[in-house]
N, C-alpha and C positions, 0 to 999 in steps of 0.2 A: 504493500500500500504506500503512497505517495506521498509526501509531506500534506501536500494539499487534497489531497482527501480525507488525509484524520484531519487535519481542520474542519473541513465540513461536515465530519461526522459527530463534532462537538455539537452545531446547533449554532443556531442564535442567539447571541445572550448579550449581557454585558461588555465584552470586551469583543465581539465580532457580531457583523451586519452582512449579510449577501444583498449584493444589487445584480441586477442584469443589465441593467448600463444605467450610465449619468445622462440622466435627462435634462436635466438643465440644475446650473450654480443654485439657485436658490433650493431646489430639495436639498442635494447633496452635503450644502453647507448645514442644514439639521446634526444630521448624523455625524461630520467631524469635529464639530465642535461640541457635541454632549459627548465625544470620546475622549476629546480632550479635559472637557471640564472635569469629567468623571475619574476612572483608570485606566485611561487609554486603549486602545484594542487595534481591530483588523476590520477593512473591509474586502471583502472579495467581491467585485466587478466584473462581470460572468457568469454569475450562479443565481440561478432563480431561490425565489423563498426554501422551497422543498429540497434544496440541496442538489436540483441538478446543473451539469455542467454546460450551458450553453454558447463559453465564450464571446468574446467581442470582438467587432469589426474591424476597428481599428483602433489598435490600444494610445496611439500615438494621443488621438484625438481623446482617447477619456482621460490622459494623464492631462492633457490640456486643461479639459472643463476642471477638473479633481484642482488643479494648481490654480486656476480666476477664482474658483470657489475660497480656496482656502484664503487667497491675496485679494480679494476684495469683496468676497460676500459674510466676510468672517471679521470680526472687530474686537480684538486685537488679531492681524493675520496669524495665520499659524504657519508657520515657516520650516518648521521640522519634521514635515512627511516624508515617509521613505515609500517608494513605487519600486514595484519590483514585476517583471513579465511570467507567468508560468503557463509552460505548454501541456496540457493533457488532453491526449488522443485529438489531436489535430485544431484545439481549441486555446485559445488565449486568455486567460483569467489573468487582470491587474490585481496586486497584493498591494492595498495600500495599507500601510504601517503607521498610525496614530497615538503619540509618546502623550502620556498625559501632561497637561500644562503646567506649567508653574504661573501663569498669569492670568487666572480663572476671573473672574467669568469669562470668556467668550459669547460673544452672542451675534447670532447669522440673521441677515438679513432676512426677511419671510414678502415683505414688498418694498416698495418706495417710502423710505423714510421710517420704515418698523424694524426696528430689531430688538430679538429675543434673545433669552437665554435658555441653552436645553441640557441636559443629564441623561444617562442612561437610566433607566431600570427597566433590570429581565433584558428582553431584547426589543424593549423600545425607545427612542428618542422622546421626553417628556419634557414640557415648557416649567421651567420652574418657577417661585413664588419670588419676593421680592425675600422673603425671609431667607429661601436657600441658595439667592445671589449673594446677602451680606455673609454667610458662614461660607461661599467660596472665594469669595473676597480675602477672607482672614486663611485660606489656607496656602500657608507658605511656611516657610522651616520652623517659627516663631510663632505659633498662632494664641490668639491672644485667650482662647480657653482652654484649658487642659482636660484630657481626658481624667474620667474623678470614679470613686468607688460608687458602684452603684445599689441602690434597696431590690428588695422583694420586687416591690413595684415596678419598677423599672427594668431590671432583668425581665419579668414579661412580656414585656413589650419587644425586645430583641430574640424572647425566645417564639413567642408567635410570630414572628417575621421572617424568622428562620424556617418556618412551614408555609407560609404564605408571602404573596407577592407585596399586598398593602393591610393597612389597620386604620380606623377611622376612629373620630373620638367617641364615637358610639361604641362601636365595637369593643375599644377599648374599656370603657365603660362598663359595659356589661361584663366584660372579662373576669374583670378584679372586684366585680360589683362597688363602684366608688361611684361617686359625686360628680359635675362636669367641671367644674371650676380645679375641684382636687387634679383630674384626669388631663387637664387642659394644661395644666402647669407642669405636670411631669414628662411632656411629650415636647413641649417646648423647650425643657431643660434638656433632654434627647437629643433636641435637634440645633441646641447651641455647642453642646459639646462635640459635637461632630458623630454621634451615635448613629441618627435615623436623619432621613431628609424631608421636609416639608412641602406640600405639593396643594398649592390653590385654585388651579388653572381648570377642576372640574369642576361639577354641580355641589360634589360634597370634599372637603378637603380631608387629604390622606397623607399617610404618611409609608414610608419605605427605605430598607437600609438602606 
């Protein structure tokens, strides 16, 4: 088996994304800049969802769109992709290499005059809160909170996220059977110490490592 097919036989997740091609800078800047914000990962350029290999026409031309994306649809650019060519069975799959940033947020252009901030979670590109732009703000070698011991309480909440994707203050709520103001304050403390990440951009706000 091929390097790049145990890669694909990992999945989608976190730190890697299959596209079938770049359609244009504005999608594509989602996805490397929540790799960056996050813990960096892989895109494979060639591969549909389901992990098959359909290669690209011309790879010249996606490392093109892949580099305008990164230099001008991405604020602060991200300058450190590595692009790399791989041939399997007659097919070309671009390896783009996305080193996680050290000058977080990034945030990619979505139209004229909007830009976003995004994160990974699971194997999706998720628009983040204003709360978990200022804790990527603070993350650099120094950050101004320290990770701290944590209660009963709190350990739940990392331990149910460890079986599920998100936890909502409801949910949480009901977990530990507590109060909302109790619940509200412990998730927030979570999500300053760099624990869990805060996500307001649907109908009900959630949370996720």
């Amino acid at each position: 088996m091929t390097d790049l097919q145990e890669l694909i036989r990992q999945g989608e997740g976190e730190r890697l994304e299959f596209k079938k091609r770049t359609t244009h800078p504005h999608r594509i800047s989602r996805t490397l800049s929540s790799l960056a914000n996050t813990h960096g990962g892989r895109v494979l350029v060639g591969v549909e969802d389901n992990g098959r290999i359909v290669g690209v026409r011309d790879a010249a031309e996606e490392i093109y769109q892949l580099r305008e994306a990164a230099a001008h649809y991405i604020d602060p650019p991200l300058t450190s992709l590595r692009f790399r060519e791989v041939e399997e069975d007659g097919r070309v799959v671009v390896v783009v290499t996305v080193p996680e940033s050290p000058e977080k947020p990034h945030r990619a252009q979505v139209a004229p005059d909007d830009w976003r901030s995004y994160v990974r979670v699971r194997d999706e590109s998720v628009q983040t809160s204003q709360l978990t732009e200022k804790v990527l703000e603070r993350h650099d070698t120094t950050p101004m909170f320290e990770r701290i011991p944590l209660n009963k309480e709190e350990l739940a909440v990392l331990e149910y996220l460890r079986k599920h994707p998100r936890i909502t203050l409801g949910q949480y709520m009901k977990l530990l059977n507590i109060g909302q103001r109790r619940a509200y304050r412990t998730l927030i403390k979570l999500t300053l110490h760099g624990y869990i990440k805060h996500h307001d951009k649907e109908k009900e706000v959630y949370y996720t490592l």
